[in-house]
C-alpha positions in Angstrom: -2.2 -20.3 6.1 -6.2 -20.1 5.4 -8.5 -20.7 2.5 -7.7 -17.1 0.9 -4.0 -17.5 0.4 -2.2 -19.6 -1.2 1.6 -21.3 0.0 2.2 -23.0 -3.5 2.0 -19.6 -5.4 4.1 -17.6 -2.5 7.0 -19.7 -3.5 7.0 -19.4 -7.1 6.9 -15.4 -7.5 9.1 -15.2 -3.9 12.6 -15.5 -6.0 11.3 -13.0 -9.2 10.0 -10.4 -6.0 13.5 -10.4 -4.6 15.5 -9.7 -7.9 12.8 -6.6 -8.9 13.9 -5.4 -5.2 17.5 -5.3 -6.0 17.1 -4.2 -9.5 14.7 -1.5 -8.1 18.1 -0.4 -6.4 20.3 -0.1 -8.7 18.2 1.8 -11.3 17.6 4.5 -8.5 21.4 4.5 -7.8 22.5 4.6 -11.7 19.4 5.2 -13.9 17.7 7.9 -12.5 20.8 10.2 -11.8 20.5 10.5 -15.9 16.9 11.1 -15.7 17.0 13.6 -13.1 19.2 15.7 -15.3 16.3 16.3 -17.7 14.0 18.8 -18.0 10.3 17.6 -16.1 7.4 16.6 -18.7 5.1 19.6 -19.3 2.6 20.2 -16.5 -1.3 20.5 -16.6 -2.6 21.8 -13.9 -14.3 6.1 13.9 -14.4 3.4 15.1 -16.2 0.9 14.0 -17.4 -2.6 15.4 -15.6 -5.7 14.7 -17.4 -9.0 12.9 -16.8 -12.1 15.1 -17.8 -14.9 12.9 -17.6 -14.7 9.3 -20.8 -13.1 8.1 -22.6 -14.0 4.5 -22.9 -10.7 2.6 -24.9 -9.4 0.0 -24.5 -10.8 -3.8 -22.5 -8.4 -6.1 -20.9 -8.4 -9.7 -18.0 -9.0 -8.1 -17.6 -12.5 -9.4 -16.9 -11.2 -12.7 -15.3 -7.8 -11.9 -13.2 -9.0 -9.2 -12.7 -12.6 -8.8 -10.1 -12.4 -5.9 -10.1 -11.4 -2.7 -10.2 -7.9 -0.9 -8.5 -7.1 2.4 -9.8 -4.6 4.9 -8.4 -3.2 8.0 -10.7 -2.3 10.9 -9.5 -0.7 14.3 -11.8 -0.5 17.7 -10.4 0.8 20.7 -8.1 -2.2 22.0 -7.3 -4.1 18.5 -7.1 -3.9 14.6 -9.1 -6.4 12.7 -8.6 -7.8 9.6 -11.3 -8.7 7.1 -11.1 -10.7 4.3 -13.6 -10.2 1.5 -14.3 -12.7 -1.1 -17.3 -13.6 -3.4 -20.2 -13.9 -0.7 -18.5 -14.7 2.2 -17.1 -11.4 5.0 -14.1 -13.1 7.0 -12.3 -11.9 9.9 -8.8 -13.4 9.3 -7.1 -12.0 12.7 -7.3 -9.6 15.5 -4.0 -7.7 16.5 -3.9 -5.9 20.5 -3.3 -2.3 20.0 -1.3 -2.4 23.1 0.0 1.0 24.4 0.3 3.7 22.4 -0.1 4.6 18.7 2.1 2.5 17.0 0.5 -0.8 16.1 -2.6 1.7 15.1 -0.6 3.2 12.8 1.1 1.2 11.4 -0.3 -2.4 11.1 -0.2 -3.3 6.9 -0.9 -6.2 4.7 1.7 -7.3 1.7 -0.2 -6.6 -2.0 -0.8 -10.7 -2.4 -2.5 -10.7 1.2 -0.2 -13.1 2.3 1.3 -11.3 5.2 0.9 -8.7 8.3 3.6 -6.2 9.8 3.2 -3.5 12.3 5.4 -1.5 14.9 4.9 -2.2 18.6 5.5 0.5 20.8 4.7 2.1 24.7 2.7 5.3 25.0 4.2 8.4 23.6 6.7 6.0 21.6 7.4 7.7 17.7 9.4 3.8 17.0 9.6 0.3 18.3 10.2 -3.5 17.3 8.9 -4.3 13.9 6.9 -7.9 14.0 5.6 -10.0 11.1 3.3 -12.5 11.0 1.1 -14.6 8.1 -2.8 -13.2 7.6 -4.3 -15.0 10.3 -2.1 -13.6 12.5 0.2 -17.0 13.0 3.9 -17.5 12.6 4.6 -13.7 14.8 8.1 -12.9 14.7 10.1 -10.5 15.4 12.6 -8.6 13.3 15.8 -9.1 15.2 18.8 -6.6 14.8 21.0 -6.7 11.9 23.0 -4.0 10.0 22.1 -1.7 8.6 18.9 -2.7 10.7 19.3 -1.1 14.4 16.2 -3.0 15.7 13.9 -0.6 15.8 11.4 1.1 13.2 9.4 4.3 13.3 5.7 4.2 13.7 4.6 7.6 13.2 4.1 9.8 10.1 3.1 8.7 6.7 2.9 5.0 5.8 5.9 4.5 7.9 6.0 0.7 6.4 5.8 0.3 2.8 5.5 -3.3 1.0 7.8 -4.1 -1.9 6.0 -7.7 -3.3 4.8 -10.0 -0.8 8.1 -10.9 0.8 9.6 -7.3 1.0 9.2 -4.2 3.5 10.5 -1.0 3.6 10.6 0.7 6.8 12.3 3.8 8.6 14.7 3.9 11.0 15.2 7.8 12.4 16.0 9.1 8.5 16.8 6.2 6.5 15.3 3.4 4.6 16.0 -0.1 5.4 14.8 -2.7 3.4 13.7 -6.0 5.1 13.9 -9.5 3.9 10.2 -10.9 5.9 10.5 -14.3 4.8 13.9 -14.3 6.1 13.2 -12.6 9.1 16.4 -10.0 8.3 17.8 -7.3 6.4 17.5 -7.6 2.3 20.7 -7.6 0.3 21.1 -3.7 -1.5 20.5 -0.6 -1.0 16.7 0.7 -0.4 17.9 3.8 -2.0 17.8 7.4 -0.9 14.6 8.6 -2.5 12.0 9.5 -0.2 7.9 8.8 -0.5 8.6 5.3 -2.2 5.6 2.8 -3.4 5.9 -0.1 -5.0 3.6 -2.0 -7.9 1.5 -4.8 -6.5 3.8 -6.8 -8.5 7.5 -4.7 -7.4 8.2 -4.2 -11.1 7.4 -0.5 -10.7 7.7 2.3 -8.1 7.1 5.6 -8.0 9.2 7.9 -5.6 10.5 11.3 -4.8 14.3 12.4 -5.7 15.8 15.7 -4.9 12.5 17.2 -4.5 10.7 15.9 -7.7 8.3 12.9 -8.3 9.0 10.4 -10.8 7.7 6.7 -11.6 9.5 4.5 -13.5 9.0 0.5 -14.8 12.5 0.0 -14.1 13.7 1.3 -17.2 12.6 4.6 -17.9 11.8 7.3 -15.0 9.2 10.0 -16.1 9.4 13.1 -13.5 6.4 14.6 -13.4 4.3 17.9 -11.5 1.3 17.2 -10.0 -1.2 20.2 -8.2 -3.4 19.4 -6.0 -6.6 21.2 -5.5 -6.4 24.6 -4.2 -9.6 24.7 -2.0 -8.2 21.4 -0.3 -4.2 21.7 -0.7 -4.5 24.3 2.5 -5.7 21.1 4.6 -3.2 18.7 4.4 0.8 18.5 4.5 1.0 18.2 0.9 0.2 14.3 -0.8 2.3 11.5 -1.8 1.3 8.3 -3.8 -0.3 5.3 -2.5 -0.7 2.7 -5.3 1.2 2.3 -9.1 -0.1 1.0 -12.0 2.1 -2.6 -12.7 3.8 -0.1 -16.4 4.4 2.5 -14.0 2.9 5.3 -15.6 -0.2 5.7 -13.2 -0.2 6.4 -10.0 -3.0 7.2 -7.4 -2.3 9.9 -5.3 -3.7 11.3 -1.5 -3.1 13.7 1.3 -0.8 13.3 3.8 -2.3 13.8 7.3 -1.2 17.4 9.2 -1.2 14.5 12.6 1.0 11.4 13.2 -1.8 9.4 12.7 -2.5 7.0 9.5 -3.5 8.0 6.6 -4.1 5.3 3.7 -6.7 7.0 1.1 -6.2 8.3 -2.0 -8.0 10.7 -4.2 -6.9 11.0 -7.6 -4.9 9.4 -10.8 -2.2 11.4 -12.6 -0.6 10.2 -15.6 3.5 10.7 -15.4 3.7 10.8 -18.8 1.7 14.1 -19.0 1.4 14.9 -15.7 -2.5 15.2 -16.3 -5.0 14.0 -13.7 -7.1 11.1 -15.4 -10.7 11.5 -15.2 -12.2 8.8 -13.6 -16.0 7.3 -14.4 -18.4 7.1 -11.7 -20.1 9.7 -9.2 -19.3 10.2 -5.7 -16.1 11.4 -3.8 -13.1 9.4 -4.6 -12.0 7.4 -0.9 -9.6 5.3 -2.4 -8.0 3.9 -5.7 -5.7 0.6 -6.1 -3.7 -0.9 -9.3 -3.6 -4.5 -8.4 -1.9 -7.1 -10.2 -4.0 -8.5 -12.8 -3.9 -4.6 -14.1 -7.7 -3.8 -12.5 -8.3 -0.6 -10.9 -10.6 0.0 -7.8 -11.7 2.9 -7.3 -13.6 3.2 -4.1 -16.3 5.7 -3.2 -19.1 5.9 -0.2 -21.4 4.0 -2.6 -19.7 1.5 -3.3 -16.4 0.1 -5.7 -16.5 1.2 -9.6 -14.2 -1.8 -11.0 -12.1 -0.4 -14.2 -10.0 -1.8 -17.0 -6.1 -0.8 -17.3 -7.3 1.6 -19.9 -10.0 3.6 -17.2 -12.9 1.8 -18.5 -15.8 0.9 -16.3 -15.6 -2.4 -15.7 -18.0 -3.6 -13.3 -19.6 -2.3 -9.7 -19.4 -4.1 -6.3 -21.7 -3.2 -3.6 -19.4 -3.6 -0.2 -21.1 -5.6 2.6 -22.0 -3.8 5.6 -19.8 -4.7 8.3 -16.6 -3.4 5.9 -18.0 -0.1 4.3 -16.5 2.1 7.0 -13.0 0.0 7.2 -10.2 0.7 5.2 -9.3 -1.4 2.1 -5.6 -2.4 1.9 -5.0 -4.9 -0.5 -6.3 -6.8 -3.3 -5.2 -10.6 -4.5 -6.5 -12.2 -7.2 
């Protein structure tokens, strides 16, 4: 464990992580099924070079608009680097070998606390393989050994083939279902992952959002809102469709971005829609959106070529951060406070 993560606090939210998992379950399984009865609400209508010391970086806001630390993904042509961003200081926190194939590429991840890795390995032309875990820094590597219902093997291709659930939980896809696994146990988690499909998790795994029977919803755990959502017409042509990427921790936001029309990864996000309404929000700040994120301490980061717009829970500005150069062309994973 390094300077940007903390043990101490890992073991106090690990046991409150693993109960939202399993009551994340059973609302799916009992809850929704009422829900889905209803009638919806009303609807609106590269490459680039790794750092190999840690680097100082230009001074920012950040300090009072995000106190915690961001985590950035990089990948070169042999190995994905991991960057961890926080007040002045650019760190590269590990360096994973591609290997063979498309796998690890695609599917290499960091927990929402930025506590943990997981990826796929897998040969050339492979669509699954072994799923391995390891802390930031790349120690403690282990492999997720076979245990029912998990076969040993998870797919790598698609989109966001592994999905975090808290710090200590990971959803991942075996041919057509969902397994949850248990990472700091190193197995399968007790319940059902559910049979929804497109499923993200809060930061904190209080709230999800997810697809059932062919229509969105979010939920806090109690209360599922089904919702429409349209993407743009001079884009939706593009794309196979979109699916959501990050939830607000109430569950009524969530951020929203294509899926790819390759197997390749595909982790931005372009747009806010409110489930309650099913209206996009309108967000401040100029620019093309390349990514927003709910984190934790109910901050939203909405990330555009210029730079991050910090905003409150309630969409207002709430400070700028000016990325350092050697991460403004990486992609941003996670946030902890």
């Amino acid at each position: 464990m390094n300077a940007f993560t903390s043990a101490a606090s890992t073991t106090r939210r690990r046991g409150v992580r693993h109960a939202v998992a399993l009551a994340a379950a059973a609302i799916a399984t009992v809850g929704l099924s009422a829900c889905a009865g209803g009638s919806p609400e009303p609807a609106t209508s590269d490459a680039p070079a790794p750092v190999t010391s840690a680097a100082a970086v230009a001074r920012s806001d950040a300090p009072t608009a995000l106190t915690g630390t961001r985590y950035y993904l990089g990948l070169t042509g042999q190995e994905a680097v991991v960057h961890a961003v926080r007040g002045d200081v650019d760190r590269v926190t590990a360096r994973i070998p591609l290997g063979a194939g498309d796998c690890v590429r695609n599917t290499i991840t960091i927990s929402p606390y930025g506590e943990r890795l997981a990826w796929v390995e897998g040969g050339a032309g492979k669509d699954a393989g072994t799923l391995v875990t390891s802390m930031i820094d790349g120690s403690g590597k282990r492999t997720v050994e076979r245990k029912a219902p998990f076969r040993g093997t998870a797919n790598c291709l698609g989109s966001n083939p592994l999905v975090w659930n808290t710090n200590d939980l990971l959803m991942v896809q075996q041919d057509r279902q969902s397994v949850l696994i248990d990472v700091a146990d190193n197995e399968p988690a007790d319940g059902d992952a559910g049979n929804e499909t497109l499923k993200w998790w809060s930061a904190d795994g209080r709230s999800w959002a997810a697809v059932s029977e062919g229509k969105p919803y979010a939920t806090d755990g109690s209360k599922a809102h089904f919702y429409r959502y349209t993407p743009p017409k001079a884009e939706a042509a593009h794309h196979d469709g979109w699916r959501v990427r990050s939830v607000s921790t109430d569950g009524r936001y969530v951020a929203v971005g294509w899926m790819n029309t390759d197997p390749s990864r595909n982790d931005g996000s372009f747009a806010v829609v409110d489930t309650t309404t099913s209206k996009v929000v309108d967000l401040p700040g100029e620019g093309d959106v390349r990514s927003i994120l709910f984190t934790a301490e109910e901050k939203v980061i909405v990330r555009r070529a210029g730079g991050i717009t910090v905003l409150d829970k309630s969409f207002r500005p709430a400070g700028t951060i000016e990325e350092p150069a050697p991460v403004r062309g990486l992609t941003l994973l996670a946030y902890a406070a």
